[in-house]
C-alpha positions in Angstrom: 9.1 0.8 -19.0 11.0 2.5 -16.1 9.9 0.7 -13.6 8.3 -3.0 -11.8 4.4 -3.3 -11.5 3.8 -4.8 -8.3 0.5 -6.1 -7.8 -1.3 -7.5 -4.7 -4.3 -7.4 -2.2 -4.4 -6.0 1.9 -3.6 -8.5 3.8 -3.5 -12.2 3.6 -5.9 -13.7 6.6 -9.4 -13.3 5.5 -11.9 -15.7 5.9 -13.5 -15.8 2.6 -10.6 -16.4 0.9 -10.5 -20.2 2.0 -12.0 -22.3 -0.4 -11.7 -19.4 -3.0 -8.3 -18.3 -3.3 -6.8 -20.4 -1.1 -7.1 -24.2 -1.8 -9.5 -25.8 0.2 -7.2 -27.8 2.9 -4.8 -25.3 3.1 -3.0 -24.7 6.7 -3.2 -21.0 7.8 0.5 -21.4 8.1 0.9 -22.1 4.9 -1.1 -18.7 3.3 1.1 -16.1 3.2 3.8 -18.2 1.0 0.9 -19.6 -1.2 -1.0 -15.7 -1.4 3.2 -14.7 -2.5 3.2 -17.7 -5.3 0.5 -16.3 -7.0 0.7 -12.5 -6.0 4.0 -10.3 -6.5 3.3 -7.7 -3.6 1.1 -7.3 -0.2 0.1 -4.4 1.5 0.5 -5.1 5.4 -2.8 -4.0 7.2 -2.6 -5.6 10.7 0.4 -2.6 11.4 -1.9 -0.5 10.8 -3.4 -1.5 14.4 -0.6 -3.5 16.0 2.9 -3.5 16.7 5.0 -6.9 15.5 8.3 -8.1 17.5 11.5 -8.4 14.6 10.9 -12.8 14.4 7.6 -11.8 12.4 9.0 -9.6 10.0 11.8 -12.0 9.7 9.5 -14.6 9.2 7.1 -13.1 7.1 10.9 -12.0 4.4 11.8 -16.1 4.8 8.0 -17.3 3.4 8.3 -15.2 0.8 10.3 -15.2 -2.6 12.8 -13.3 -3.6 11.2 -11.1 -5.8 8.4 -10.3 -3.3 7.5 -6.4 -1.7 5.8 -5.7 1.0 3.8 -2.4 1.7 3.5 -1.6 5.2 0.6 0.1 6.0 2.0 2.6 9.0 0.7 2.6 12.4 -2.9 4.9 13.5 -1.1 6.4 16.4 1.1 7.9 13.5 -1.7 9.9 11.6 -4.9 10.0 13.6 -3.8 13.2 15.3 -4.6 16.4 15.5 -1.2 17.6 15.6 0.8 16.2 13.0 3.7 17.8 14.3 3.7 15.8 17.3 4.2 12.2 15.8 7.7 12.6 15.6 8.0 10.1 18.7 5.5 7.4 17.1 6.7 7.4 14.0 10.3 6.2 15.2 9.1 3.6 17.0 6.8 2.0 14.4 9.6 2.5 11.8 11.7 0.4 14.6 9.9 -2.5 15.4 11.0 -4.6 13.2 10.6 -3.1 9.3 14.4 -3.6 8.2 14.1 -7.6 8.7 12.3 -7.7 5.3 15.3 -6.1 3.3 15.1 -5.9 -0.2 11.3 -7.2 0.4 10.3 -4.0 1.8 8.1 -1.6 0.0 6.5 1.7 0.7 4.9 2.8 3.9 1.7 3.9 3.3 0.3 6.9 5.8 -3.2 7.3 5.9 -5.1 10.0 7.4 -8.8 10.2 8.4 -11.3 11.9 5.9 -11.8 14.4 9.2 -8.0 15.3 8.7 -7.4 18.6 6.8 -5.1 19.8 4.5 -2.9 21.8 6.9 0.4 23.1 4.9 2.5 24.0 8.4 1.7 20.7 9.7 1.4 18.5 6.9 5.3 19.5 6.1 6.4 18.7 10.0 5.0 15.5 9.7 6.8 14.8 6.5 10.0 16.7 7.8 9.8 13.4 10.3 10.1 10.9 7.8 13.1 8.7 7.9 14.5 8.0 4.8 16.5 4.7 6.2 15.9 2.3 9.0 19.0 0.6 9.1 20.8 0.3 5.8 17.2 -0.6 4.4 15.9 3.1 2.4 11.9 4.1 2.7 10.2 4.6 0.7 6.4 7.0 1.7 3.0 7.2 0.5 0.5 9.5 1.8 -3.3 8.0 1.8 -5.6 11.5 2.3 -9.2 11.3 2.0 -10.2 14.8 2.5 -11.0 17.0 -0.4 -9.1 19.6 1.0 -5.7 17.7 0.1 -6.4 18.4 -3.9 -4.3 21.6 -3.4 -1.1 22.3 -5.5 0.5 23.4 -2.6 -0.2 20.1 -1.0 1.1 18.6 -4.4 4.4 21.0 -3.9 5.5 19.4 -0.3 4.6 16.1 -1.3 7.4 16.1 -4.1 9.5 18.1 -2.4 9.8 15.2 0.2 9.5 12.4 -2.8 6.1 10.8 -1.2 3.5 9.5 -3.3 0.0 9.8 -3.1 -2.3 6.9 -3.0 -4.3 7.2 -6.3 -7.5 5.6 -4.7 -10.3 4.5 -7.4 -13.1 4.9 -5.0 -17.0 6.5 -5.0 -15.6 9.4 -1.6 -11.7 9.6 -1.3 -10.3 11.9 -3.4 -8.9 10.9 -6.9 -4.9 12.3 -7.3 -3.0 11.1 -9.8 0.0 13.1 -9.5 3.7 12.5 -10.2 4.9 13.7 -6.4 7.2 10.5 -6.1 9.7 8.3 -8.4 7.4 5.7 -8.1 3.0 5.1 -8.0 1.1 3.7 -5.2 -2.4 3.1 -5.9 -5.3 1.4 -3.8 -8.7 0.0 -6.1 -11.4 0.1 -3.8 -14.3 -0.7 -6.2 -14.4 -4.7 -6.5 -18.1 -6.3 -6.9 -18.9 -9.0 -5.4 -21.0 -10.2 -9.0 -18.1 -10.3 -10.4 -15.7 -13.3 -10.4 -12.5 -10.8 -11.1 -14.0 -8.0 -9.3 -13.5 -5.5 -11.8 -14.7 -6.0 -15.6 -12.1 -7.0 -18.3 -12.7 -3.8 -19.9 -12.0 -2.4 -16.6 -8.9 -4.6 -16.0 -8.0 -3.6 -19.5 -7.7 0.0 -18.6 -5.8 -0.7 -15.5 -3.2 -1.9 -17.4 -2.8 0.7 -19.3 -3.0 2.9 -16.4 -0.6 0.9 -14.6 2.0 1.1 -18.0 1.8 4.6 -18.0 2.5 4.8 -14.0 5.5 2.8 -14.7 7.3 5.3 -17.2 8.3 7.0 -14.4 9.3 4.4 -11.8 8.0 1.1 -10.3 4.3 0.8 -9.6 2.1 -0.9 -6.6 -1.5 -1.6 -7.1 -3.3 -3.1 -4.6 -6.7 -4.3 -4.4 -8.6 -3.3 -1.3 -12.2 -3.5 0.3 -15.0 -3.1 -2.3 -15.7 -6.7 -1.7 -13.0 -7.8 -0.7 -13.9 -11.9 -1.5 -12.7 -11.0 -5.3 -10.1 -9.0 -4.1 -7.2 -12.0 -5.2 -9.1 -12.4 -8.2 -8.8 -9.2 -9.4 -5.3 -9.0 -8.8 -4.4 -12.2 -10.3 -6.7 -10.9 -13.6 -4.6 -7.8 -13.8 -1.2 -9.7 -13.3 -1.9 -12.0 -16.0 -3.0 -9.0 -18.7 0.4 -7.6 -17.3 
């Protein structure tokens, strides 16, 4: 293989998880470096929503291992728009609040749209066209989360690898399913965990995520992460998948 497969869940603070995946006992303080023991990636939500001062990001990098990647889930102010074009503004000052602290622990950014927001081609390549490709001396690395059918367009697939961002390949019942090869490396987001399951997903459905994942990772390194479906077996599923990997 050509690449790493990272593999994870969104987030770490979740309710649920205590007395489930997290030992019962366990200080909140102490679940982000217990979540990274057992997990080799995490997908920040919370900056999806919020902005974090640099000592968070620089804790966050010191309770984790070596080893460990964050995704950062980009800010709403970024996408939710009606004129991509305009972001240029946000999207520097949520790539400066603090992202280079995590260093070699940061992973891609991960840009998600509404399902309202249309494929626009103008637009869509001013907004990429913004991108930074460093913050710091740390490079980025961007995903693009559509979930309007409009987005499966080849032209769409064009400006996507003409910037190298990834598409989110999102295994779920509405968003749009795009598995193409737009980036050096996969990002993908499994949204159908059940709760009647104790790993979420079915073995033979694990099973074929490997593969899946195998296949991604012939052509660079690989981030699965499992999100909402119900999100209890979320860590579960992950750790199912990590140990078939």
């Amino acid at each position: 293989m050509a690449g790493k497969i990272y593999c994870g869940i969104g987030g770490w603070t979740f309710e649920p998880w205590r007395g489930t995946f997290y030992p019962k006992g366990l200080s909140q303080k102490k679940e982000l470096s217990y979540a990274a023991e057992k997990l080799t990636s995490i997908e920040i939500n919370g900056t999806y929503y919020s902005t974090f001062k640099p000592a968070s990001w620089i804790k966050w990098r010191e309770e984790t291992p070596d080893d460990f990647v964050f995704a950062v889930k980009a800010s709403r102010y970024c996408t939710n728009r009606r004129v991509l074009a305009e972001a240029t503004e946000s999207i520097e000052r949520f790539v400066g609040q603090g992202l280079n602290e995590l260093g070699a622990r940061l992973g891609p950014i991960n840009w998600q749209f509404m399902a309202t927001k249309k494929f626009d081609a103008e637009d869509f390549e001013a907004f990429l066209k913004a991108l930074p490709k460093k913050v710091g001396k740390v490079a980025l690395r961007h995903v693009l989360e559509v979930r309007s059918p409009t987005f499966k367009d080849k032209a769409f697939f064009a400006l996507a690898k003409k910037y190298n961002a990834a598409i989110v390949y999102a295994d779920d019942e509405t968003f749009p399913e795009i598995d193409e090869p737009t980036a050096d490396f996969t990002y993908a987001r499994l949204m159908r965990t059940e709760e009647n399951l104790k790993t979420g997903y079915s073995e033979k459905d694990l099973d074929a995520w490997v593969k899946k994942a195998k296949g991604w990772a012939k052509r660079g390194d690989v981030f699965v992460y499992f999100i909402s479906g119900a999100k209890v077996r979320a860590p579960a599923a992950a750790e199912a998948l990590i140990a078939r990997l």
